[in-house]
C-alpha positions as CSV (number, residue, x, y, z in Angstrom):
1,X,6.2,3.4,-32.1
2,X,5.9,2.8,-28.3
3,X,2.8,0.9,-27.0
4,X,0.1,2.6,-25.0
5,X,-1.0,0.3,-22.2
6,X,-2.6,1.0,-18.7
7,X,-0.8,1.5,-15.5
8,X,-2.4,-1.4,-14.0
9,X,-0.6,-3.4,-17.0
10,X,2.6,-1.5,-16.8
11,X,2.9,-2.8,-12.6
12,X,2.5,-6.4,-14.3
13,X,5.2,-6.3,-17.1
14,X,7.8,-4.6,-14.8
15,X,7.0,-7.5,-12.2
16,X,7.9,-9.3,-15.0
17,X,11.0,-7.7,-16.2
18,X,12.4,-8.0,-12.7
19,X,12.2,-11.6,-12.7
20,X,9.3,-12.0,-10.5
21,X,7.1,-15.1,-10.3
22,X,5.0,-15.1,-7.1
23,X,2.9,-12.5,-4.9
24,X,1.4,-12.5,-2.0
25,X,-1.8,-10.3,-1.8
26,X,-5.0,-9.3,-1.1
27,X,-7.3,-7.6,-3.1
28,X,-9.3,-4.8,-2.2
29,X,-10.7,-1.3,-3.7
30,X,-8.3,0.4,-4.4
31,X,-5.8,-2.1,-5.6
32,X,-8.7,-3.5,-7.8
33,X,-7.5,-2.6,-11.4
34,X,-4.3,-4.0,-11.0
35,X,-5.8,-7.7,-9.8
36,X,-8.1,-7.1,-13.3
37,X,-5.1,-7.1,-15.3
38,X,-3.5,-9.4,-13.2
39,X,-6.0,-12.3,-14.3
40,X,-4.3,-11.8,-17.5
41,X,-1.2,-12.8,-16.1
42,X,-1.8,-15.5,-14.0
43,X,0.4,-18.0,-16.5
44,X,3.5,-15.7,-16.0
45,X,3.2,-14.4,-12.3
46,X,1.7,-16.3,-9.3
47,X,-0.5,-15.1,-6.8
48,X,-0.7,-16.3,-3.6
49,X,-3.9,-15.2,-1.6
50,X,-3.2,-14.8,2.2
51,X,-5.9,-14.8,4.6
52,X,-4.9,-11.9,5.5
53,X,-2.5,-8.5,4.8
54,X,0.0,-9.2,7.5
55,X,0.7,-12.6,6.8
56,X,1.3,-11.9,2.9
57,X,4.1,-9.4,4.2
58,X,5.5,-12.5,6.4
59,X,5.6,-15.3,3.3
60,X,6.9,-12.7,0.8
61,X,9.7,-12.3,4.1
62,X,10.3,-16.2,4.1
63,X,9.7,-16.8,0.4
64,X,12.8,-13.5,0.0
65,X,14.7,-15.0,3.0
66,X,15.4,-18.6,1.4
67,X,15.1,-17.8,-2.5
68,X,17.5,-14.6,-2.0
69,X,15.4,-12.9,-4.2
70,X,12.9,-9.8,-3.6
71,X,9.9,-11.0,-2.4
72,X,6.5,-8.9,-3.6
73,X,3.5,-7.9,-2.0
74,X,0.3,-6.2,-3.4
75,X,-2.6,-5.1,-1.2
76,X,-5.4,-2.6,-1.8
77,X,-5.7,0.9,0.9
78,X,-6.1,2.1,4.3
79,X,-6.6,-0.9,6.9
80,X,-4.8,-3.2,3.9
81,X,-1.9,-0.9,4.1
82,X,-1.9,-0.3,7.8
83,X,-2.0,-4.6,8.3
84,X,1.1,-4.7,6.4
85,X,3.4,-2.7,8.9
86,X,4.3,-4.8,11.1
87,X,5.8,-7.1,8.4
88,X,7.6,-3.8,6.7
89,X,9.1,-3.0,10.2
90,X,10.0,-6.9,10.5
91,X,12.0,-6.5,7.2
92,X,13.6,-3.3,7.5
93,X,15.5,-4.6,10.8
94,X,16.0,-7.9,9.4
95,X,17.1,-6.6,6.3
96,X,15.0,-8.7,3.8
97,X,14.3,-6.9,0.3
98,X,10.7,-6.5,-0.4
99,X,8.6,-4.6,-3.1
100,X,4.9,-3.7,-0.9
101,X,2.7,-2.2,-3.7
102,X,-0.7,-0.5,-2.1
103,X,-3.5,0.6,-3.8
104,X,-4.1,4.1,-2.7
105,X,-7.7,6.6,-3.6
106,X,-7.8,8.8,-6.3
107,X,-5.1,11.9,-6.8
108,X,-8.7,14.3,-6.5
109,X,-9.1,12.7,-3.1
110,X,-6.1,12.6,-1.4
111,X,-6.1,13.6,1.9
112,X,-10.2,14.0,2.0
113,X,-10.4,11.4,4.7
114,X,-11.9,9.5,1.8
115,X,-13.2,5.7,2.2
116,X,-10.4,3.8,2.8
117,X,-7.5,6.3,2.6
118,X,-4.4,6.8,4.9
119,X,-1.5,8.3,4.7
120,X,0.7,5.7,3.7
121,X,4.1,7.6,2.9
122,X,3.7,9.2,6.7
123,X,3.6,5.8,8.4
124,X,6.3,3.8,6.0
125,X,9.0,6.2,5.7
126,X,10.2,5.8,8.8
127,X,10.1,1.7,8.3
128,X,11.9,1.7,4.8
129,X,14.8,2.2,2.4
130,X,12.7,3.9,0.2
131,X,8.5,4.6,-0.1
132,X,7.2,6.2,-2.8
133,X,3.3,7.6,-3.9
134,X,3.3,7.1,-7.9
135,X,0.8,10.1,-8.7
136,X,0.4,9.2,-12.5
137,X,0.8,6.2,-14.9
138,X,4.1,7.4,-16.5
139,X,5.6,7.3,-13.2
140,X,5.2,3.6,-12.7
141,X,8.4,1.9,-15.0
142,X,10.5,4.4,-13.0
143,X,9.5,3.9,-9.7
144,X,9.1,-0.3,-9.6
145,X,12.9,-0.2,-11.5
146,X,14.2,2.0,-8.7
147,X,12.0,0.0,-6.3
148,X,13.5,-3.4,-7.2
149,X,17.3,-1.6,-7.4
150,X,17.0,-0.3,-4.0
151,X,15.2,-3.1,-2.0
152,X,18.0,-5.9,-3.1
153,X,21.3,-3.7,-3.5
154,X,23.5,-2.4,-0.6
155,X,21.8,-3.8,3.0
156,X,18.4,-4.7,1.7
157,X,15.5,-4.0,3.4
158,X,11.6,-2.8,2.3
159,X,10.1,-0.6,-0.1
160,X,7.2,0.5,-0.3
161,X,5.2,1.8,-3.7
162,X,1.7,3.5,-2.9
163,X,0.2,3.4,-6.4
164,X,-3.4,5.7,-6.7
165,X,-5.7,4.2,-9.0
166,X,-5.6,7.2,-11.4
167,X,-1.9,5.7,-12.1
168,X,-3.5,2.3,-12.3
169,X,-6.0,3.2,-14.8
170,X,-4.3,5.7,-16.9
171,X,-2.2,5.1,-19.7
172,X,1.3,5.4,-21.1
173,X,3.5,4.3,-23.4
174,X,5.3,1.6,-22.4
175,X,9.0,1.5,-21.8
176,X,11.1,-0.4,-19.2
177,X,14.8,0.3,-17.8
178,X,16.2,-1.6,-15.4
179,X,17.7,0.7,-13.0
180,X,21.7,0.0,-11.5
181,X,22.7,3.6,-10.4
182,X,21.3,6.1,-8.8
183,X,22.6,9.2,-7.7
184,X,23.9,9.2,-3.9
185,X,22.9,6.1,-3.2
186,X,26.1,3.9,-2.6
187,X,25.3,0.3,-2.2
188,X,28.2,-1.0,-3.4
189,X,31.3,0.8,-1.6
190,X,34.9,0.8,-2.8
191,X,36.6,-1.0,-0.2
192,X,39.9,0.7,1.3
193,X,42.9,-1.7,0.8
194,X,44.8,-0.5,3.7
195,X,41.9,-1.5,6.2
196,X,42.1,-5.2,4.6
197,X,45.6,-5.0,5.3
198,X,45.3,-3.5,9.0
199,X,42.6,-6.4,9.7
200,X,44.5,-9.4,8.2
201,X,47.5,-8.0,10.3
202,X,45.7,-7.6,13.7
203,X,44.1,-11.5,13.4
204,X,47.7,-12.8,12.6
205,X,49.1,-11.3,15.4
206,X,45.8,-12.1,17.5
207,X,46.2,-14.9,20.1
208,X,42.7,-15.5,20.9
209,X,40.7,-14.4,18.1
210,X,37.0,-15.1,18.1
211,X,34.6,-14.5,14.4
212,X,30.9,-13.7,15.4
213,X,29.4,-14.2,12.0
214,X,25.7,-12.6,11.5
215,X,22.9,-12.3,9.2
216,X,24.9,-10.3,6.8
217,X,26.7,-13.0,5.8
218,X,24.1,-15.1,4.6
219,X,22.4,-12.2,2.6
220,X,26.0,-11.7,0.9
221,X,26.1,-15.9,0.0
222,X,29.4,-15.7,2.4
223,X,29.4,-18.9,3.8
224,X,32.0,-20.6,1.5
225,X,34.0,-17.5,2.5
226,X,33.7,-17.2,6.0
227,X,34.5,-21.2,6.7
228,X,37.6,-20.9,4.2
229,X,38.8,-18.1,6.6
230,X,38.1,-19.6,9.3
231,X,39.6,-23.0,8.3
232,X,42.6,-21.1,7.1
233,X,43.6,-18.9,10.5
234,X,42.1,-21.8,13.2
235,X,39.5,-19.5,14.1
236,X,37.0,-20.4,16.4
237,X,33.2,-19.0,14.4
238,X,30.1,-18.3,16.9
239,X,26.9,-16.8,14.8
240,X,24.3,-14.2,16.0
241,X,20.8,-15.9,16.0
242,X,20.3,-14.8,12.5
243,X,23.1,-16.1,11.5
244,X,23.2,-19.8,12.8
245,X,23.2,-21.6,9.4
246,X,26.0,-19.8,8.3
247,X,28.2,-22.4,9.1
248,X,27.0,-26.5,9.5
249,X,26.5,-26.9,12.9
250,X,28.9,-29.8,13.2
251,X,31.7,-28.1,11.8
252,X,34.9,-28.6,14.5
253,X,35.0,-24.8,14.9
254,X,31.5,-23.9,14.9
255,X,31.6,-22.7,19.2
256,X,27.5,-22.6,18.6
257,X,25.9,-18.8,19.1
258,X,26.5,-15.9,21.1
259,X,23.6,-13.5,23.0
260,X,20.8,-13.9,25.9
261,X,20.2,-17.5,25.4
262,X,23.3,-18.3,23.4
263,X,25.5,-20.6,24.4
264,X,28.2,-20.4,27.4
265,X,31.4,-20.8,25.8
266,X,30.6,-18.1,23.0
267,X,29.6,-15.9,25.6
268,X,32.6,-16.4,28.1
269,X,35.5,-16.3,25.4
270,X,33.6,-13.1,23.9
271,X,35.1,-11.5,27.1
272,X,38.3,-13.3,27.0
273,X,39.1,-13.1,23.0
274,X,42.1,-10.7,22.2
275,X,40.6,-9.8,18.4
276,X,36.7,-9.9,17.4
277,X,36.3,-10.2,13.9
278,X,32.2,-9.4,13.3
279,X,30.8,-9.8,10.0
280,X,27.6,-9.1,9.1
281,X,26.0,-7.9,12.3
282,X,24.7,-5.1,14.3
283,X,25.9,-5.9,17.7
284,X,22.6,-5.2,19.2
285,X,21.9,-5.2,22.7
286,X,20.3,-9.2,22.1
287,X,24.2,-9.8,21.7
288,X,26.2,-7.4,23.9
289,X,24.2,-7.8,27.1
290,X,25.4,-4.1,29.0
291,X,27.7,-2.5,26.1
292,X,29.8,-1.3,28.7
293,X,30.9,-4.9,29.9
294,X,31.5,-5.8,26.4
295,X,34.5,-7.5,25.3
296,X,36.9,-5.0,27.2
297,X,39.7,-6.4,26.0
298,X,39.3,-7.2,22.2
299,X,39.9,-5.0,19.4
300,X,37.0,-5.4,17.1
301,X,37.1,-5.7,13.5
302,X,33.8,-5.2,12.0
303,X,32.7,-6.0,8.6
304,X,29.2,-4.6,7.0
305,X,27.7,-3.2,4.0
306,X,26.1,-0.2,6.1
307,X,28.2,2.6,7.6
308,X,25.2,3.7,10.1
309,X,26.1,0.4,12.2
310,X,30.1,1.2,12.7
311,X,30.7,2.7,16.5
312,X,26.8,2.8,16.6
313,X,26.8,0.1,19.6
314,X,30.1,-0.8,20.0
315,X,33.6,0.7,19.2
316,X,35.5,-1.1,16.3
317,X,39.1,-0.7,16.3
318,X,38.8,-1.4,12.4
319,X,35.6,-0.8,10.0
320,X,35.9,-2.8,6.9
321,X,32.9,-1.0,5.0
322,X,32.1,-3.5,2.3
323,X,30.0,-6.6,1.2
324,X,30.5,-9.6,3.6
325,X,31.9,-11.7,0.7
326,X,33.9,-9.4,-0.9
327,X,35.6,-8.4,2.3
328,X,36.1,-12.0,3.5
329,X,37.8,-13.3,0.2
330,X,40.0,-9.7,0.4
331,X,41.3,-11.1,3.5
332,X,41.7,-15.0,3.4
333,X,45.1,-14.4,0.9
334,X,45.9,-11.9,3.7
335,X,45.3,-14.5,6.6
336,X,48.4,-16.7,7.6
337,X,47.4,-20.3,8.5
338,X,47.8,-20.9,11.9
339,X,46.8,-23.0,15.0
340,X,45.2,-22.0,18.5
341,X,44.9,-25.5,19.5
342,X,45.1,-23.9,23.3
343,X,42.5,-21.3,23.1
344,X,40.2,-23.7,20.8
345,X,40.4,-25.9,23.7
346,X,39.3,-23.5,26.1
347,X,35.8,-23.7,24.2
348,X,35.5,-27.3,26.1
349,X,34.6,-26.4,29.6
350,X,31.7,-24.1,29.1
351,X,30.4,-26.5,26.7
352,X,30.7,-29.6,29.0
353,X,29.1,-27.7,31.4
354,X,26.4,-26.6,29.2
355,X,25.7,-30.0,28.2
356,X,25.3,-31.5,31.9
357,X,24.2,-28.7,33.2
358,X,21.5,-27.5,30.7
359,X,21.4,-29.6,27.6
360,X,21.2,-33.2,29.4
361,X,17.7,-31.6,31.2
362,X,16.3,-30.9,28.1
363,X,17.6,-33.6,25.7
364,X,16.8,-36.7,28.1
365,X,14.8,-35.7,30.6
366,X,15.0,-38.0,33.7
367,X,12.9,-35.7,36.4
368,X,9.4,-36.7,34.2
369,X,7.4,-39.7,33.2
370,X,7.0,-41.4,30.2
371,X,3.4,-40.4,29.8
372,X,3.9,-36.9,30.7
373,X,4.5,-33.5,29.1
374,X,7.7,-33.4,27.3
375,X,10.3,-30.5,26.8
376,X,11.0,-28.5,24.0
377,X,14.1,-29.5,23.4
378,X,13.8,-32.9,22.8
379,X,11.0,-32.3,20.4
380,X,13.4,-30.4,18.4
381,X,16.4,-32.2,18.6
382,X,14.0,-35.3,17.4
383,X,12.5,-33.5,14.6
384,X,15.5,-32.4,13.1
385,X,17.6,-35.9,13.4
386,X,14.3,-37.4,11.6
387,X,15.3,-34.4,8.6
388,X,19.0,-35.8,8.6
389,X,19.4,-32.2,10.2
390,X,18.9,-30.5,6.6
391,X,15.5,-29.2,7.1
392,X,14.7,-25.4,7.2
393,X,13.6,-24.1,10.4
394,X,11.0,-21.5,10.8
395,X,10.3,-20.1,14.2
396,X,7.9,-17.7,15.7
397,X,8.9,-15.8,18.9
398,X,9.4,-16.6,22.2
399,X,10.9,-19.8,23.9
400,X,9.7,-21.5,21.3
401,X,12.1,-19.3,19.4
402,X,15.5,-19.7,21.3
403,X,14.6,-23.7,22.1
404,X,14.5,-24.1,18.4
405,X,17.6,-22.4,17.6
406,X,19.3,-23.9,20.2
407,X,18.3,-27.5,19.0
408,X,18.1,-27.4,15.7
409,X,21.1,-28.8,13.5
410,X,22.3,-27.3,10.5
411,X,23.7,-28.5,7.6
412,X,22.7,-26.1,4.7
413,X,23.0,-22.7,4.2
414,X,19.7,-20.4,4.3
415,X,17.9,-23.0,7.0
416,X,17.4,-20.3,9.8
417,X,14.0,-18.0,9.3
418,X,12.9,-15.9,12.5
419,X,12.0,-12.7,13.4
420,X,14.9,-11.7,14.6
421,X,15.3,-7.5,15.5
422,X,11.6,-6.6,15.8
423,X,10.7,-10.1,17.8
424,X,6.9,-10.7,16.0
425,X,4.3,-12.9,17.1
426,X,2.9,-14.4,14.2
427,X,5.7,-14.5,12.2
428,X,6.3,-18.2,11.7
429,X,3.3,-19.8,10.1
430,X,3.1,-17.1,6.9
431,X,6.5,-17.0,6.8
432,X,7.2,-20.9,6.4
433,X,4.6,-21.3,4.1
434,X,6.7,-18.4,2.0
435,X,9.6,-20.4,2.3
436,X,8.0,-23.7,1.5
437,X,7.2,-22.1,-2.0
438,X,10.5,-21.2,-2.1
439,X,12.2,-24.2,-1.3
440,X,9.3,-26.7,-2.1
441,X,12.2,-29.7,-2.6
442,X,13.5,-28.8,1.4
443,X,11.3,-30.0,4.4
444,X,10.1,-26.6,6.2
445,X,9.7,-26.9,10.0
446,X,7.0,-24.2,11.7
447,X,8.0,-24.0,15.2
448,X,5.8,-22.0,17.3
449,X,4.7,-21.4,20.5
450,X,-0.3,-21.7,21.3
451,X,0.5,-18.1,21.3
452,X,1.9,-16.7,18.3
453,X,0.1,-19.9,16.4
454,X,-2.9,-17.9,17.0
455,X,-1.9,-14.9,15.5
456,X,-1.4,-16.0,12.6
457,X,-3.9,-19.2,12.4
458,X,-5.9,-17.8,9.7
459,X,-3.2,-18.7,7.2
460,X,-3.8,-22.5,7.5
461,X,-6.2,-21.8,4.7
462,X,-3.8,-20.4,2.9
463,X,-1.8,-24.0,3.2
464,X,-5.1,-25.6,1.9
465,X,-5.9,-23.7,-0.7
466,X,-2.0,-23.9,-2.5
467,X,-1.3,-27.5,-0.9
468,X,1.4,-25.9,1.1
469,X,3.4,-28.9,2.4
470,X,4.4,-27.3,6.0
471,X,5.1,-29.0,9.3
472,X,3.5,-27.2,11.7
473,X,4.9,-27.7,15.1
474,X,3.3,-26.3,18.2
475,X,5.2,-26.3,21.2
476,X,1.9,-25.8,23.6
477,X,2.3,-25.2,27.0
478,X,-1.1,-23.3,27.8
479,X,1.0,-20.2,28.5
480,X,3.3,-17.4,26.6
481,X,6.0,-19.1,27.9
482,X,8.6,-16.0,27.6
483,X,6.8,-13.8,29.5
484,X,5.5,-16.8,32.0
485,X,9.5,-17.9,32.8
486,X,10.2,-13.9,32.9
487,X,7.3,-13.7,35.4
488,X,8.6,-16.7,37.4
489,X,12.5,-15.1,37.6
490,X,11.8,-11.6,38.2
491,X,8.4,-11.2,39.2
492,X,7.8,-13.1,42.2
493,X,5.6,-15.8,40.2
494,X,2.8,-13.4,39.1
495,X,1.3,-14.6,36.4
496,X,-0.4,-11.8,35.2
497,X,-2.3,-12.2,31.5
498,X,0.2,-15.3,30.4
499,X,-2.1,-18.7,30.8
500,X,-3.9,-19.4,27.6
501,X,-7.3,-20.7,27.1
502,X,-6.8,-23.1,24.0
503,X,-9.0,-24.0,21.6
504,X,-8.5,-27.9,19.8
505,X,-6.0,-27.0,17.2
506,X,-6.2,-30.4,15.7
507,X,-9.8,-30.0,14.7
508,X,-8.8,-26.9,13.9
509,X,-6.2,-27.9,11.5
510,X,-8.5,-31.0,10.5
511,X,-11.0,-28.6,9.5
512,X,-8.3,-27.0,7.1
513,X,-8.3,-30.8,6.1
514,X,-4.7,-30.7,7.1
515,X,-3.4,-34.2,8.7
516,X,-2.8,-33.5,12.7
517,X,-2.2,-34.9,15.9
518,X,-1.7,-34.6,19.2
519,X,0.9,-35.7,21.1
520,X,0.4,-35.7,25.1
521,X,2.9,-37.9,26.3
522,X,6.9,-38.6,25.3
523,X,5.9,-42.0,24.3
524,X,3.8,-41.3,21.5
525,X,6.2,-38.7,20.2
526,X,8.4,-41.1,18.5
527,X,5.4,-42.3,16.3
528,X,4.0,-38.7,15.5
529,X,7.3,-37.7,14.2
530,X,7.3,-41.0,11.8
531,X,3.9,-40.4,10.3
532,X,4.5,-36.6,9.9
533,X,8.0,-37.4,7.7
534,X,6.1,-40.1,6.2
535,X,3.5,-37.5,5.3
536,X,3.5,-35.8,1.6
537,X,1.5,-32.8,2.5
538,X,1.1,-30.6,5.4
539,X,0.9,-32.0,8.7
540,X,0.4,-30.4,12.3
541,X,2.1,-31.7,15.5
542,X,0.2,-30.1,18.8
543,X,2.8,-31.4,21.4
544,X,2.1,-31.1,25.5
545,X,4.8,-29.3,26.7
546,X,5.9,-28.8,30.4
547,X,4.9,-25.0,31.4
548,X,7.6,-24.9,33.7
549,X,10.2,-25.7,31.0
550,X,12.6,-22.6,30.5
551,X,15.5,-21.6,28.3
552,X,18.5,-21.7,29.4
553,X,21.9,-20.1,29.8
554,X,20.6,-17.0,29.7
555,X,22.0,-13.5,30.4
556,X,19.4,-11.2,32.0
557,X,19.2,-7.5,31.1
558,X,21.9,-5.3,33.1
559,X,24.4,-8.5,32.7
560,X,27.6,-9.0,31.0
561,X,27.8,-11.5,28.3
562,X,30.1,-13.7,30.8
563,X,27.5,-13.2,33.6
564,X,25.3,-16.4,32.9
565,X,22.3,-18.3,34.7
566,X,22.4,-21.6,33.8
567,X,19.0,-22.1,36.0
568,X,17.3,-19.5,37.8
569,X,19.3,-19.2,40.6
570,X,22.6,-20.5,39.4
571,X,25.3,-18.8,37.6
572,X,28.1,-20.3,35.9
573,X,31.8,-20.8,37.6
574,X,34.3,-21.3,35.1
């Protein structure tokens, strides 16, 4: 004889059953008889209490990004629910699988403009693989199955369960099913032998073929796979930003990354390459600069587990609909081993360039004192030597953003979190605190811009309250730097709404009792860095950084890929 439990107890064991151990959550009204039963779960399922509903969204994000598991969030109705949107957007374009559960009002009440009601299906179907009301208590098993199947399967992405409390507080009888099939939903396609074939074929015949590996292939485990083909054919690898720990950044044909601030040779060969082989990426505008300038002369192979992204931005001469790693061990038997010692080579210039040109200004700044404010690449580059470059890196958005992935070295798989598609202020600090419980033996490095910091600020109490052991870097220049250096390049130097007004972040953080310093001046930034590795717990870094400091290459909007500024008024000649 079944048992009869609640539907407040039936959410917890189906948590369960799906292998989870952590939440991120609020509490609220509506939500409220699921966090009752919850208490008697607290051996078996963690809960981590943000300070607030959008950064729970951002941790589960980092916690799902580096574990590769789902990550789960519960918060109660209306402003709850409409707090956690941003983050459910974030995911759905950066394909991160996430269970959101939200309390919703009573069946009898819905849509009654009752206290704390919105209509939660009408704003998140539009952000999600799937969002669902569950009505009564029966429904629950069903739904968080279906929820779990559909978030991690296929491209994963967000779902969203609005649960009323009638479901919450009625009863069933208790049965569980994992769910691996549902009708029409194809997350694992058959992959067509003969386009294998036609793709091994093309790259063997190729004479300057180019891989542009993505995010795709980190969310399939692919790494082993793409460096064994890659090792196999001589082919030279460039990653999309999501994609930069794909491959150690030190490996011989890691060419660095491609898009607006990527790097000069990736960008040049993309428009020189006879064969593209993209895996695991959406070749979004970020990447192709004007479509129509795009790699003219390559025939594009593209790899991904979603049909909707073939031809969408750019035309593929072959679609290999599949799983990154599945497709990518398909081919290397396929692959012949060969040698493009010549076009490898041609990878040299641009990055010889980029390294006097660019790199050398940021790296070992000669043009500013000792005691004054300091660039953010050198503050990176620092930090992540002081790791032995095997740290995960956590950024917000913004220069910040592009410094850091331009700068920060790789060795690990799964080391790059950021907000890539949607581009969310905010994003870092929540999201490396996920990741930190994720990871806790890896050292997690919060780079972030004074803006986006204070979005997001509130969840320093969340690092105090769970002992969180972040380092918290701001890169602070008293400005949003992005807009600012766009301001300063295209709008005649009108700074209009960009200089910041900061408050003291380290009392700030000291108040959090979170260890923190500032550092004003390149010669204390040696020592800070010491005493924050030497530092168990969390520790933040406020670090002066020049205002006029701007990323660079970059490839304005309207440009080709090959069409670079390495400063504001000079392109590159090569």
């Amino acid at each position: 004889m079944s048992e009869r439990i609640t539907g407040s107890e039936a959410i917890c064991r189906a948590l369960l059953a799906e292998g989870v151990d952590t939440i991120f959550g609020y509490p609220g009204g509506q939500i409220m008889p699921f966090y009752d039963k919850l208490f008697d779960f607290t051996d078996r399922l963690n809960h981590i209490l943000t300070r607030h509903e959008q950064g729970a969204v951002h941790a589960a994000q980092g916690y799902a990004r580096v574990s590769g598991k789902v990550g789960v969030v519960t918060v109660t109705s209306g402003p709850a629910a409409t707090n956690i949107i941003t983050g459910v957007a974030d995911a759905n374009i950066d394909c991160t699988p996430l269970v959101v559960i939200t309390g919703q009002v009573a069946v009898s009440s819905l849509g009654s403009d009752a206290f704390q009601e919105t209509d939660v299906m009408g704003i998140t179907l539009p952000i999600t693989k799937w969002a669902y009301q569950i009505r009564t208590p029966e429904e629950i098993p069903w739904a968080i199955a279906r929820a779990f199947y559909i978030a991690s399967t296929g491209r994963p992405g967000p779902v969203v369960l609005d649960v009323t409390r009638d479901a919450q507080v009625g009863t069933l009888e208790w049965d569980y099913k994992k769910t691996d099939y549902i009708r029409s939903y194809n997350p694992d396609p058959e992959m067509l032998p003969g386009d294998v074939l036609a793709a091994a074929s093309m790259l063997n015949r190729a004479e300057c073929p180019m891989i542009i590996a993505g995010h795709g292939v980190m969310l399939a485990d692919a790494e082993p796979e793409l460096i064994a083909l890659a090792e196999k054919a001589d082919l030279p690898v460039t990653t999309t930003l999501l994609g930069l720990s794909d491959i150690p950044s030190d490996h011989p044909l890691n060419k660095g990354m491609v898009g607006m601030h990527g790097n000069i040779g990736p960008n040049i060969n993309t428009n020189r390459a006879d064969v593209i082989l993209g895996v695991g990426l959406r070749f979004d505008d970020r990447v192709t600069g004007v479509v129509s300038k795009y790699a003219p002369q390559a025939k594009i192979i593209h790899i991904d587990i979603d049909r909707a992204e073939f031809n969408k931005n750019v035309k593929a001469a072959i679609s290999i609909h599949a799983d990154a790693k599945k497709a990518l061990k398909a081919l290397l038997p396929l692959v012949n081993k060969s040698k493009h010692t010549e076009w490898l080579a041609s990878f040299d210039r641009p990055e010889e360039v980029e390294r006097e040109e660019v790199m050398k200004r940021e790296l070992d700044p000669d043009d500013i004192a000792p005691e004054g404010a300091m660039r953010m690449g050198e503050v990176i580059r620092k930090i992540s030597e002081a790791s032995g470059n095997s740290g995960i890196l956590v950024t917000d958005v913004g220069q910040n953003q592009m410094m850091a992935a331009r700068y920060f070295k790789y060795t690990l798989p799964k080391s790059m979190i950021t907000s890539g598609g949607l581009g969310t202020m905010g994003f870092c600090l929540p999201a490396a605190i996920g990741a930190k419980i994720a990871c806790p033996e890896r050292e997690v490095f919060a780079f972030m811009g004074d803006g986006g910091f204070q979005m997001t600020m509130q969840e320093l109490g969340t690092i105090l309250a769970y002992n969180v052991a972040v380092k918290v870097i701001i890169l602070n220049n008293d400005f949003l730097g992005n807009v600012r250096q766009w301001q300063s390049m295209f709008y005649n130097n009108r700074f209009s709404a960009t200089p910041m007004i900061n408050p003291d972040f380290v009392t700030i953080a000291k108040a959090y009792d979170i260890k923190a310093e500032r550092v004003a001046s390149r010669s204390e930034l040696d020592g800070a860095i010491d005493r924050m590795m030497a530092h168990e717990g969390a520790y933040l870094l406020d670090v002066n950084i020049d205002p006029e400091d701007m990323v660079f290459p970059m490839i304005v909007p309207g440009a080709a890929v090959n069409d670079i500024l390495i400063n504001p008024t000079t392109k590159y000649q090569g």
